[in-house]
C-alpha positions in Angstrom: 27.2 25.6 10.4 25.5 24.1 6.9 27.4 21.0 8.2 26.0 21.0 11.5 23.0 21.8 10.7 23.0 18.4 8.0 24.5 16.5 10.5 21.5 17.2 13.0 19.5 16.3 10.5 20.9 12.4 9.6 20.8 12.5 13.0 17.0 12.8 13.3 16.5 10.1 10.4 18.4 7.6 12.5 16.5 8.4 15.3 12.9 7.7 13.0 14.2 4.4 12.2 15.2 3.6 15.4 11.5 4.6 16.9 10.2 2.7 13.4 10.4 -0.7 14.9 8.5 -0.2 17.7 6.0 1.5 15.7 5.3 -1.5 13.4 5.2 -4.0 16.6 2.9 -1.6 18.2 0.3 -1.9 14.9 -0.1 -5.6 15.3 -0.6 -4.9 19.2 -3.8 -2.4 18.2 -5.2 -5.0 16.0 -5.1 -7.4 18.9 -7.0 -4.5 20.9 -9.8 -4.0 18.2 -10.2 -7.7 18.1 -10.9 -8.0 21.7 -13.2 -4.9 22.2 -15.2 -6.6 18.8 -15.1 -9.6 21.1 -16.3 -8.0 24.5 -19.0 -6.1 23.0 -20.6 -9.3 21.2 -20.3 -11.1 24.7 -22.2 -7.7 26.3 -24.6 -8.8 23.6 -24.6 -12.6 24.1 -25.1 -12.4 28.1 -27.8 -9.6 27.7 -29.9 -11.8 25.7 -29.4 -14.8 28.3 -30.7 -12.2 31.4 -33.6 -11.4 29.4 -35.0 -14.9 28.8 -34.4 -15.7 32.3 -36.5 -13.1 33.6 -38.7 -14.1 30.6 -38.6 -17.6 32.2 -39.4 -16.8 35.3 -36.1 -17.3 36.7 -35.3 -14.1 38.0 -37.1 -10.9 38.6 -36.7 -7.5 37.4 -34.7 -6.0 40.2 -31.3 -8.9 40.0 -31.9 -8.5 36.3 -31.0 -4.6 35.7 -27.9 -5.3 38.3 -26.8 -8.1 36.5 -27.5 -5.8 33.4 -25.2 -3.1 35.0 -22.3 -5.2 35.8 -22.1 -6.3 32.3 -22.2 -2.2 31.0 -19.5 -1.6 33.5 -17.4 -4.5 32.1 -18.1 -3.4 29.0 -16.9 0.3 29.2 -14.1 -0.7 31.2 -12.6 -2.8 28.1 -13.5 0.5 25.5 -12.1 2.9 28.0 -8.8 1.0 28.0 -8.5 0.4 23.9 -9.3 4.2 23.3 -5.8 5.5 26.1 -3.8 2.7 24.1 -5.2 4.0 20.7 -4.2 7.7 22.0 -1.3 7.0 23.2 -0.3 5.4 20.1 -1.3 8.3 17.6 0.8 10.4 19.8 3.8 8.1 19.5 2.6 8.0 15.6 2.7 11.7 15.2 6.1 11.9 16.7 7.4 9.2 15.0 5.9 11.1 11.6 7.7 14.3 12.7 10.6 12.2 13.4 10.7 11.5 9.6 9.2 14.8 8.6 11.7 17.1 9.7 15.2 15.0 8.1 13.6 14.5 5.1 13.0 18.7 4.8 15.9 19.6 5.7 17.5 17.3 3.6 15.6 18.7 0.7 16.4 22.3 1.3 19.9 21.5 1.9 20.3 19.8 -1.3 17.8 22.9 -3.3 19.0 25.9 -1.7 22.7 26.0 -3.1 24.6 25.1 -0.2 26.0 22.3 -1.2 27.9 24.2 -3.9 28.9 27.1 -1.4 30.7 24.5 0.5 32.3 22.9 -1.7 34.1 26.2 -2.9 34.8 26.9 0.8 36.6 23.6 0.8 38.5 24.3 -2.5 39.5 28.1 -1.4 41.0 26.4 1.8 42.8 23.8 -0.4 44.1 26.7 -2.7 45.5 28.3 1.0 47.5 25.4 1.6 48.9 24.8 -2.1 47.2 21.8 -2.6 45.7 22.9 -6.0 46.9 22.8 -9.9 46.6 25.3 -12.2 43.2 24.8 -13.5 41.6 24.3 -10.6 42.7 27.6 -9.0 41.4 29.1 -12.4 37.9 27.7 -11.7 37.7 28.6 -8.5 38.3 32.1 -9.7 35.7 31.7 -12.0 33.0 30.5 -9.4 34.0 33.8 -7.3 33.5 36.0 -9.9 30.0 34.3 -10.7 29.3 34.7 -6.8 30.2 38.2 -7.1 27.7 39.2 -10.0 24.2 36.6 -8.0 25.6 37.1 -4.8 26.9 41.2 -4.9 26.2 41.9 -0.6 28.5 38.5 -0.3 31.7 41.1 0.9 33.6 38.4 2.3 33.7 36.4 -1.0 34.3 39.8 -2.9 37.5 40.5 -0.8 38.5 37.0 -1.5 38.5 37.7 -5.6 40.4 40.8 -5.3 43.5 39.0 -2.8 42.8 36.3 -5.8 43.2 38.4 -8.6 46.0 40.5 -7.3 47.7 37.3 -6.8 47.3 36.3 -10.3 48.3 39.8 -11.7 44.9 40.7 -12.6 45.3 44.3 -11.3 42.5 46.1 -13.0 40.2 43.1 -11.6 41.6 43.6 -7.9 41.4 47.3 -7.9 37.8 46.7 -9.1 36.7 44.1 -6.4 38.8 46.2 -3.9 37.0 49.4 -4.5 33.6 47.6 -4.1 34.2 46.2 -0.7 35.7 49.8 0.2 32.6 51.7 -1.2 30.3 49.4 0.9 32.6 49.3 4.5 34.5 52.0 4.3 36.1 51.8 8.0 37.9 48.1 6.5 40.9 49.4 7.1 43.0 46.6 5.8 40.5 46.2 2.7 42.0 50.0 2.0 45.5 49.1 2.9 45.1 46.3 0.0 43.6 48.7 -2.6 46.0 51.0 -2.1 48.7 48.4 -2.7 47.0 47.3 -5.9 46.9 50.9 -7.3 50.2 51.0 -6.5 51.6 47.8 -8.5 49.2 48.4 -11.1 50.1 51.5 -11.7 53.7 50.9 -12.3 54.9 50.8 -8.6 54.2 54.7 -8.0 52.5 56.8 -5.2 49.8 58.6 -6.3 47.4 61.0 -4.3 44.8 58.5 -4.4 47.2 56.1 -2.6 48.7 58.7 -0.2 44.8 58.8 0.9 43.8 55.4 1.3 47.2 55.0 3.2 46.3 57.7 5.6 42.8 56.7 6.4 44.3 53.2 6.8 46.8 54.3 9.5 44.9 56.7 11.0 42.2 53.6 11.9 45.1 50.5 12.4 48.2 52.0 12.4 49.9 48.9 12.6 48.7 48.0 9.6 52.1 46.5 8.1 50.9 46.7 4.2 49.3 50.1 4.8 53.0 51.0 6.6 55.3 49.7 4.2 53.5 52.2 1.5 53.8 55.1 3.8 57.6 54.5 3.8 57.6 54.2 -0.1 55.9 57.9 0.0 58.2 59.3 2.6 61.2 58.1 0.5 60.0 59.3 -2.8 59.1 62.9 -1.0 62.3 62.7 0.4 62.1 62.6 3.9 64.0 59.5 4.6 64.0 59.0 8.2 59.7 59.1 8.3 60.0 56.5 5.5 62.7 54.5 7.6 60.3 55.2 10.7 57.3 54.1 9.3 59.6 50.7 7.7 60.6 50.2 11.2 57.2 49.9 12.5 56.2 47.6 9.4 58.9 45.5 10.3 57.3 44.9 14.2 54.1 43.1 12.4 56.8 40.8 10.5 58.4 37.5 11.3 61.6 38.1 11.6 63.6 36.3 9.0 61.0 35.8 6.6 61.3 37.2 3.1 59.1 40.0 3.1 61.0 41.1 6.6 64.5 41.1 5.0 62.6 43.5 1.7 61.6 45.7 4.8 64.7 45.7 6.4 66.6 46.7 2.7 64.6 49.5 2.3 65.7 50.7 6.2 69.1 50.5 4.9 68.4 52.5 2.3 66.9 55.5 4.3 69.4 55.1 6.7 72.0 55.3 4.1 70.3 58.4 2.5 70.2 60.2 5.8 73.8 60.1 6.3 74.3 61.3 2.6 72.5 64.5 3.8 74.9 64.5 6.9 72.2 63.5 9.2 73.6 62.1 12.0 71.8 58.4 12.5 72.6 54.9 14.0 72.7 52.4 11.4 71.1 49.3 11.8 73.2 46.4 12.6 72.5 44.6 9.8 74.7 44.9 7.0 73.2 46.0 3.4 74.9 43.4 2.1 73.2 40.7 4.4 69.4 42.2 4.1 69.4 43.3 0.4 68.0 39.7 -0.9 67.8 38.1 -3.8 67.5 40.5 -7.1 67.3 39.6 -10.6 68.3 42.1 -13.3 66.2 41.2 -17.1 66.6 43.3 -19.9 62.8 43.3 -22.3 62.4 43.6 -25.9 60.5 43.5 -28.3 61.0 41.1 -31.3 61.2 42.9 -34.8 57.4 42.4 -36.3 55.8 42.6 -33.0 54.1 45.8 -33.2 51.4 47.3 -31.2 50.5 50.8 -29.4 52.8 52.3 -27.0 50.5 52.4 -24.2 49.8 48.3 -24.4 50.8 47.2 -21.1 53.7 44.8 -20.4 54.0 42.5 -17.5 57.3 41.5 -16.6 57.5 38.5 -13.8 59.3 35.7 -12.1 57.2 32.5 -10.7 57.8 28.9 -9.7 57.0 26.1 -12.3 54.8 24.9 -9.4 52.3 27.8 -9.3 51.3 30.0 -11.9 51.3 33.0 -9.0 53.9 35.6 -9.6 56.5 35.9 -7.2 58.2 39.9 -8.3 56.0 41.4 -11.2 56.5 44.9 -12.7 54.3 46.7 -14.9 55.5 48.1 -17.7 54.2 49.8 -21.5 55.7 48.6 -24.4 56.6 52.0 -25.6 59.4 51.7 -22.2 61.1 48.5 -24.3 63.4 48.1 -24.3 64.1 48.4 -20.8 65.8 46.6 -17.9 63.8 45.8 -14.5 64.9 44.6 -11.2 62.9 41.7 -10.0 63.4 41.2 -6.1 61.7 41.4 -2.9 60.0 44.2 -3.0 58.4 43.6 -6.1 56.6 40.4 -4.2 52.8 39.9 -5.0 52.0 39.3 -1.6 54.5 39.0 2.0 54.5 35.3 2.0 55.5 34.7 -1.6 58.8 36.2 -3.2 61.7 34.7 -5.2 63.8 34.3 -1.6 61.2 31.1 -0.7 62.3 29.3 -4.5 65.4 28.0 -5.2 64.7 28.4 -9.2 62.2 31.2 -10.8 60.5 30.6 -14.8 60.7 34.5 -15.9 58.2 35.6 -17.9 57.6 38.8 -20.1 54.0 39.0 -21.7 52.6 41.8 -24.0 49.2 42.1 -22.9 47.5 43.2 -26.1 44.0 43.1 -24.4 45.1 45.1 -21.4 44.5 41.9 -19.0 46.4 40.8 -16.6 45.7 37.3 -17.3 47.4 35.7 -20.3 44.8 35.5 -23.0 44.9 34.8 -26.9 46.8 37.4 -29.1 48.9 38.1 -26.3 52.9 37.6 -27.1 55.2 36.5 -24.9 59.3 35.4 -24.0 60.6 34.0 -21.2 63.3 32.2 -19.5 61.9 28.5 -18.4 64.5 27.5 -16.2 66.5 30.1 -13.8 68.3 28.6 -11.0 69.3 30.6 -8.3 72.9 30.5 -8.4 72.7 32.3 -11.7 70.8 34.8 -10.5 73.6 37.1 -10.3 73.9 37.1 -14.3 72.1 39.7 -16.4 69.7 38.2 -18.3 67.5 39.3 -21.2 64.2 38.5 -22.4 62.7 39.3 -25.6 59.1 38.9 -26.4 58.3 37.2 -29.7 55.8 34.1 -29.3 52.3 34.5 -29.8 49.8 32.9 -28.0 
């Protein structure tokens, strides 16, 4: 709309300029009018004089002399009366043409002082970001400018939910829960804004259900139950209570919302498998999905963390355990750990995926990354400590591997 609006604008100032020309031709023309009535009035004046001396003279009387005198005056107001409708018609073309001018050159100037410009231009970055065309650093700045937005702009909700879908991307948990639990406190029938929340308490808090999620779950469904994140979670709580087939009902319904094929479909599917597989353990009589476990469990990768001897810090100082692409510093399977678990092995795969769209199933070759967070932020930061694996190709992601954290940043 700011577009538009400029547009219509530039538009206008054409228009002035293309009304200008005329304006300045016209000028010369109402000089050449003021000259002439100047003119006619000095020849009233002239021939007014000659009727008087003839009448003076003898030459004519009184009577021919004041109709004489009249047809002049008529002449006369004739020639005014015309010069004043082309001098009105002109100031009217004058004032339109100063409106003309007026109005682009305001709305230029409020465009260019009220801070548009800059909201724009972040719009346009956050749409490049959502089609990978941006590095590293200027994804970080972007951050930055929503999180500035957030503290001179705090009834902006749509640029608040933006920073927390950022900052869960980027691992910044304790930021997205933060941003996600403004947005919820302020429209609290966002039903998907919930259904993210919930999913942030649940990776931040170490991948477990919690009675605060079980809530924010419910409300979820009970307003879009095909929510598919909001779905997926109530299947992790039905497993975890035990009650595989609701977990491999509400998976099942999840999986509807999905494309099928695509990464996060084939997590989904898994975990079906998994109640289904759990129900016949109990002797529950169920029809197993045609899909074989082996054809829908996905890519996994098994890490062992440590800690390096000398590396020593609290026990509750989380650790952040993740696989990503060298192309994007997003994490593609993170888990949450504290370093008083190491050493420990975790299972990176598919349903340990930041978001649905981006797990290790869409990269052919993963960096893997364990990072001591000794500030307790998500983000890597100064004092932190760190090991990881630069290079993992797929085809040896079958191999245990091991990690052990013992760089400093």
């Amino acid at each position: 709309m700011i577009d538009i609006w400029f547009g219509v604008a530039l538009l206008l100032l054409l228009v002035s300029f293309v009304l200008l020309v005329p304006a300045i031709r016209a000028a010369g023309v109402r000089r050449n009018d003021d000259s002439k009535r100047l003119a006619t009035a000095a020849l009233y004046r002239e021939r007014s004089k000659e009727l008087r001396a003839a009448v003076q003279s003898g030459a004519m009387d009184e009577t021919q002399f004041a109709q004489l005198e009249a047809d002049l005056a008529r002449e006369l107001l004739a020639a005014q009366q015309e010069g004043v409708s082309t001098a009105t018609k002109q100031g009217g073309r004058n004032l339109f043409i100063g409106v003309a001018v007026l109005v682009p050159a305001i709305a230029v100037a409020a465009y260019a002082f009220s801070g548009r410009p800059a909201e724009v231009a972040l719009y346009r970055d956050m749409v490049a970001s959502q089609s990978g065309q941006t590095s590293f650093e200027e994804e970080a700045r972007i951050t930055d400018q929503l999180q500035e937005r957030a503290k001179t702009h705090p009834d902006d909700l749509s640029s608040r939910y933006v920073l927390a879908q950022r900052l869960l991307v980027s691992g910044d948990l304790a930021g997205a829960v933060e941003s996600y639990r403004y947005v919820v406190n302020r429209e609290p029938q966002a039903a998907n804004v919930k259904a993210e929340l919930a999913q942030a308490l649940f990776f931040g808090g170490g991948s477990k259900i919690t009675d605060e999620i079980r809530l924010l779950v419910s409300e979820a469904i009970q307003v879009q139950p095909t929510n598919g994140t909001a779905l997926g979670l109530a299947g992790i709580a039905a497993f975890e209570d035990g009650d595989f087939r609701m977990a491999r009902q509400h998976w099942r319904a999840a999986l509807t919302q999905l494309s099928p094929g695509s990464p996060a479909a084939e997590a989904l599917h898994a975990g079906v498998i998994r109640a289904e597989k759990a129900l016949a353990e109990n002797g529950e009589a169920v029809v197993v999905s045609s899909k074989a476990s082996s054809d829908v469990a996905g890519p996994a990768i098994r890490v062992t963390v440590s800690l390096a001897e000398g590396v020593n810090t609290a026990a509750s100082t989380p650790v952040f355990v993740y696989a990503r692409s060298a192309a994007s510093p997003m994490p593609l399977a993170i888990v949450r750990l504290t370093a008083g678990q190491l050493p420990t092995e975790v299972i990176l795969d598919e349903s340990r995926a930041m978001m649905p769209s981006a797990s290790i199933a869409s990269v052919d070759s993963v960096q893997l990354v364990a990072r001591l967070a000794v500030k307790g932020d998500a983000r890597p930061a100064p004092g932190d400590w760190q090991g990881m694996i630069s290079t993992l190709p797929k085809a040896r992601w079958g191999e245990a591997q091991s990690v052990t954290i013992d760089s400093k940043l």
